[in-house]
N, C-alpha and C positions, 0 to 999 in steps of 0.2 A: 375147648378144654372140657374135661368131664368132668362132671362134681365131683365134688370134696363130702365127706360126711357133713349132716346139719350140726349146727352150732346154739348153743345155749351161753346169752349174755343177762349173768346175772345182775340187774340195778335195782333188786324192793327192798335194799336196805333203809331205814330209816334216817341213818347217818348223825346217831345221836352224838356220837365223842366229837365229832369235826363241825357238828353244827349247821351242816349248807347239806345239800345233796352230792355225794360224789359223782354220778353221773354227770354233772353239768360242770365241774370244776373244768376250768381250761390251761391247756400248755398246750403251746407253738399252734395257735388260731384256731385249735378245734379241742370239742369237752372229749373229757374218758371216753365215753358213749361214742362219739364218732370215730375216736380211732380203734377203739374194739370192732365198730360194725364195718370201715375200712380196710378194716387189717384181715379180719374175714372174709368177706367178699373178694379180694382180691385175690384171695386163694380157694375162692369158689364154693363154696361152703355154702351149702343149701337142704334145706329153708335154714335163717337163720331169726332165732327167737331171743326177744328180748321181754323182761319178766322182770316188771316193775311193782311199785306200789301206786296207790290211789291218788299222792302227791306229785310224782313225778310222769304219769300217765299221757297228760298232754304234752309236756315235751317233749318226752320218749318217741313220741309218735310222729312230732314235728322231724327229729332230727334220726327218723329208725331208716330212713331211704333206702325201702322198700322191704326191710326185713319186719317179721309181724309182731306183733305186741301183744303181750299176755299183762291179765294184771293178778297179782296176788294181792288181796285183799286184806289177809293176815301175816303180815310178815314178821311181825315178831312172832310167830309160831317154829322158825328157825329154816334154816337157809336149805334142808332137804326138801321140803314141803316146795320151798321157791321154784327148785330142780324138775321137782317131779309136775308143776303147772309147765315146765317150758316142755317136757319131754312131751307129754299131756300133749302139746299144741303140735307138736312134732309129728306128733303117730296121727293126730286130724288134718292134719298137713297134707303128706306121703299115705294114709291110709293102712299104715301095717310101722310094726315095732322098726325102727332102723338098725344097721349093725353096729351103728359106732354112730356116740355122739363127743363133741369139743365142748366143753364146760370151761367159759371163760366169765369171773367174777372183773366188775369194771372197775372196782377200788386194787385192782390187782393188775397194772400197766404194763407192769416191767418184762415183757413177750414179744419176741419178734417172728418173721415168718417162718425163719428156716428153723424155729424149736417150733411150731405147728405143726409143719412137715414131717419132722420126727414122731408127733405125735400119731397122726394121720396114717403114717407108716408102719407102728407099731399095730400087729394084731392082737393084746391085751391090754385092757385097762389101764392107765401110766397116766403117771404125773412127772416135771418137767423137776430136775435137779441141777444145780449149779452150786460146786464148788461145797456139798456137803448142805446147801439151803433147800429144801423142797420148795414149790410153788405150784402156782396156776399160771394157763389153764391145766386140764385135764382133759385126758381120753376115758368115757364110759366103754365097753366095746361087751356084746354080745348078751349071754347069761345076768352079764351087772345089770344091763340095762331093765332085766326083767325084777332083778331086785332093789332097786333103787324105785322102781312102781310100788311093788307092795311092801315098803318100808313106813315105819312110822315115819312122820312129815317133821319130828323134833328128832330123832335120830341122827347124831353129825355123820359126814358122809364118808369121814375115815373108818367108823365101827361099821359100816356096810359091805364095804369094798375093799381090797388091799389092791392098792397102786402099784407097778413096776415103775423103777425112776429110769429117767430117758437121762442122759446125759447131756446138759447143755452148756454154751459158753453165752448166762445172760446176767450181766452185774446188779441189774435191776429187780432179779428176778423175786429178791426177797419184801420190795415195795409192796408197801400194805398201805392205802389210804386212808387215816384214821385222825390223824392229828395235821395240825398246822406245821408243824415239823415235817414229818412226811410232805407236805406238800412243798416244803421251801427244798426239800432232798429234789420234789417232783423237779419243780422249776430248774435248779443246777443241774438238771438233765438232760436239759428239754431238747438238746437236739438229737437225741433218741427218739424224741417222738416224726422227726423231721425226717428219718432213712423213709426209702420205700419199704 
């Protein structure tokens, strides 16, 4: 099978409103983190970078099977700063800017493969819509990439980029992990997380 663009899984949020790390929270026997780094992989996605904080570091690394690990140091300096240490790792990876990267946040679940593929597929930058909700992940693809580099690192990544929405059919798609609530949404889900 031929690669897939690399992917960027972002987990250096701090996860102040939910209190635990969302990386590590688990539904159907494995945390966020593993089925972000599952669910790409298995659509081949390479290198895939995973861009933590200083807290969640060692586990990242325990459970990143085999994908590499960046750490950001500052992450409350806000979530582009995050992007641009994975992308960072990307181009030292591969050795040169890629044409297309997959930006998948791990507090952000509700993604299956065949709205990847659409992504993947898409020749401009896009974000994934269902049913009038935008989400994640996202496709970086070409020119963005180079400005998403020399962006301020607190710059949200909407004022950078304008996204094309990809059409999806994913009921989850607007799952944002933030509160206990969201997570009890997670749980009555859970066998979304169980498809291939």
């Amino acid at each position: 099978m031929a690669s897939n663009p690399p992917a960027i899984i972002i987990a250096a949020g701090l996860s102040k409103r939910l209190g635990r790390h969302k990386a590590f929270v688990e539904i159907a026997g494995k945390t966020l983190l593993q089925h972000a780094i599952i669910r790409l992989q298995s659509l081949n996605c390479k290198p895939i970078v995973i861009v933590t904080n200083q807290d969640c570091l060692f586990q990242a690394t325990v459970e990143s099977n085999g994908a590499k690990v960046s750490l950001n140091v500052n992450p409350d300096e806000g979530r582009t700063g995050t992007i641009q240490i994975g992308l960072s790792a990307i181009i030292d990876e591969i050795g040169r800017m890629p044409k297309k990267v997959i930006l998948a946040p791990v507090d952000r679940p509700g993604w299956g493969l065949k709205s990847i593929v659409k992504l993947i597929d898409n020749d401009i930058s896009s974000c994934l819509s269902s049913k009038g909700i935008n989400g994640h992940p996202v496709s970086l693809v070409g020119s963005d990439l180079h400005k998403l580099l020399a962006a301020d690192k607190e710059t949200p990544l909407r004022d950078i980029i304008s996204f094309e929405k990809v059409e999806v059919e994913e009921p989850l798609l607007g799952l944002n992990i933030d509160t206990e609530e969201d997570l009890i949404r997670l749980n009555d889900n859970s066998e979304f997380f169980e498809q291939p």
